[in-house]
N, C-alpha and C positions, 0 to 999 in steps of 0.2 A: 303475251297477247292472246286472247279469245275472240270469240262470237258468234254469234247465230251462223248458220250456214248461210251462203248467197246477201250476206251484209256489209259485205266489201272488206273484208280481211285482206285478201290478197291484193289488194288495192292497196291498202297502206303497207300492206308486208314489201310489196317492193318498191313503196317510197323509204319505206327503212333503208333497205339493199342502196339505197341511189344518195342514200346520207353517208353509207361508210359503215352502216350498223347488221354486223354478220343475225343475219335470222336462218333460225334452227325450225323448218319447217314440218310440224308431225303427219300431216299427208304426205309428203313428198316420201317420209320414209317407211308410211302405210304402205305406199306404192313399190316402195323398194322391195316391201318384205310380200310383195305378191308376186315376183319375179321367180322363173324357176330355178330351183335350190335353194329358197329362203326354207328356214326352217319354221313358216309358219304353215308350209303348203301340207305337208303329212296333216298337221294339226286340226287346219279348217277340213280337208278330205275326211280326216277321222270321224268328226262331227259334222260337218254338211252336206256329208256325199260327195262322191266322184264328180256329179254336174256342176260342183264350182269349178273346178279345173278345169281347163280346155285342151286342146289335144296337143300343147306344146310345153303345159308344165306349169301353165303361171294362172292365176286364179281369174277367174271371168266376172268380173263387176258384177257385171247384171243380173246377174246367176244368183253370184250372192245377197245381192241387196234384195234380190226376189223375193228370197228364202229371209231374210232377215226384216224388211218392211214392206212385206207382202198387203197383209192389211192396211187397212187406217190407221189404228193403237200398234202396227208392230208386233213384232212377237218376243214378246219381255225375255223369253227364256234364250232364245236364238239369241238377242242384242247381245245380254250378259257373260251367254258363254262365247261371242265374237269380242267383245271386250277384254275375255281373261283369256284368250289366247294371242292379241294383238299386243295389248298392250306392255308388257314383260320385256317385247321384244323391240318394240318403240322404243323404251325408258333405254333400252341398251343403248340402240342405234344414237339416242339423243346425245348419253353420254360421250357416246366415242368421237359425232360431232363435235361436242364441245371441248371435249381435249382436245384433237385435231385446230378450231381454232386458236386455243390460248395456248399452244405451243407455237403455234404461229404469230402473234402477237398475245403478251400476255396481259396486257391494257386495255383488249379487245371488250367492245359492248356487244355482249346477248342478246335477241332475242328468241325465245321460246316461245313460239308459232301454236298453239293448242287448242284447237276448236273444241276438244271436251272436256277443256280444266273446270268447269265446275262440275264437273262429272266426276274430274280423276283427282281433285287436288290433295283428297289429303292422305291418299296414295303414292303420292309422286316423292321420286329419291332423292329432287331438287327443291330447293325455293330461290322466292326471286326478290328481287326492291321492292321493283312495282308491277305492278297487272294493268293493263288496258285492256277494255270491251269496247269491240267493234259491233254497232246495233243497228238497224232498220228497222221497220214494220212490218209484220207479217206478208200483207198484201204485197209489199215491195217485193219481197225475200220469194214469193210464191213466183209472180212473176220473173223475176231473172231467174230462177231454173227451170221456169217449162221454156224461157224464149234462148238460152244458154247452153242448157243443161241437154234440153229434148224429153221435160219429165212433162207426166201429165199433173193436171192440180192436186190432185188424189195422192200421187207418189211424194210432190212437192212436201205436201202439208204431213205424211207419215213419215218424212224426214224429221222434219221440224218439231213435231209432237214428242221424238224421241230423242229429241237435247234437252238439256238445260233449259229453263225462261231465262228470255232478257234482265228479269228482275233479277233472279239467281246470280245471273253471271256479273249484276250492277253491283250485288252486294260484296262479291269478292275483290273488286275492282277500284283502283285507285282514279280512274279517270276514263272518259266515256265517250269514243269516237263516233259523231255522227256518220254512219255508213250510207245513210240519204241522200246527204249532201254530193252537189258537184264536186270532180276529184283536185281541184285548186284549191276549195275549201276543205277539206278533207286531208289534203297537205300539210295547210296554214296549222289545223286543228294539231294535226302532231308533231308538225314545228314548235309553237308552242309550248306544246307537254311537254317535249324533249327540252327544250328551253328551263321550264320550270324545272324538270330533273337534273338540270347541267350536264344533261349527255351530248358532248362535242360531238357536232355533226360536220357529216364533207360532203355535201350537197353540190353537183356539179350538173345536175340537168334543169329544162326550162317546164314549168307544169304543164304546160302548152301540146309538150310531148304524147303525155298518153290520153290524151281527149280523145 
């Protein structure tokens, strides 16, 4: 699974979780690897300076994304070389996830959570069935991170400029979650899909829940 930032991924990621379908989240384990003693921390320090770290070891958001989409367009050099020190250690962390679950159940359904697979895909030491994109509108996607997030428009949109397009991420994708839509709708949509894939679901909450 992909999408645009702020297009409701994580919205459908844990109506996956609420079917029974284990998702392998790559921010949650960006976030891991920002923790101190990740061996990503020397890495980014070496190349971004001391100011991303904070005075307990673990790397300071703000700091970084400063230095990384500081501008409007970003700063291509910064992005690339924060990509080729993160993600090595991503691919690890995914892997070890995913063994940890299919030792667990070895019938167990995947997914792989990847906000920059059309960035990274034909990189990646995995593949998959299928790919779903989760999409919105710009304007949408602008709005829930400055009313979310606490970004301004400016920051919003030099996020955004430095992903993938929507159309990019259509073309690797097997099917195309409306991220616009109310979240009953937006349920029903990957009920469906999961349907059409014959991935057994175990659905046991009412959608009513996360309004």
């Amino acid at each position: 699974m992909t999408g645009g930032i702020a297009a409701g991924k994580s919205t459908v990621s844990q109506h996956l979780r609420e079917c029974g379908i284990a998702v392998i989240d790559y921010d949650e384990l960006t976030h891991i690897l920002q923790e101190p003693g990740s061996p990503a921390i020397m890495l980014l320090e070496q190349r971004f300076g001391p100011d991303v770290i904070d005075a307990d070891g673990r790397v300071d958001r703000a700091a970084l994304a400063a230095r990384v989409f500081g501008g409007a367009q970003g700063d291509n050099t910064a992005l690339a070389d924060l990509n080729a020190i993160m993600h090595p250690l991503i691919d690890q962390l995914a892997a070890e996830a995913e063994r940890h679950v299919l030792a667990v159940n070895p019938n167990a359904v995947i997914v792989h959570d990847i906000p920059l697979y059309a960035d990274v895909h034909e990189h990646l030491p995995v593949t998959f069935d299928h790919v779903m994109t989760v999409e919105a509108p710009v304007s949408t996607r602008v709005q829930r991170m400055m009313r979310t997030r606490a970004m301004s428009r400016e920051q919003a949109l030099a996020r955004i400029v430095n992903q993938a397009t929507s159309e990019q991420r259509e073309q690797l994708a097997d099917a195309v979650i409306d991220g616009n839509a109310a979240i009953p709708d937006m349920d029903c949509q990957v009920d469906q899909l999961l349907r059409s894939w014959h991935v057994p679901m175990a659905a046991t909450h009412a959608p009513s829940e996360r309004l």
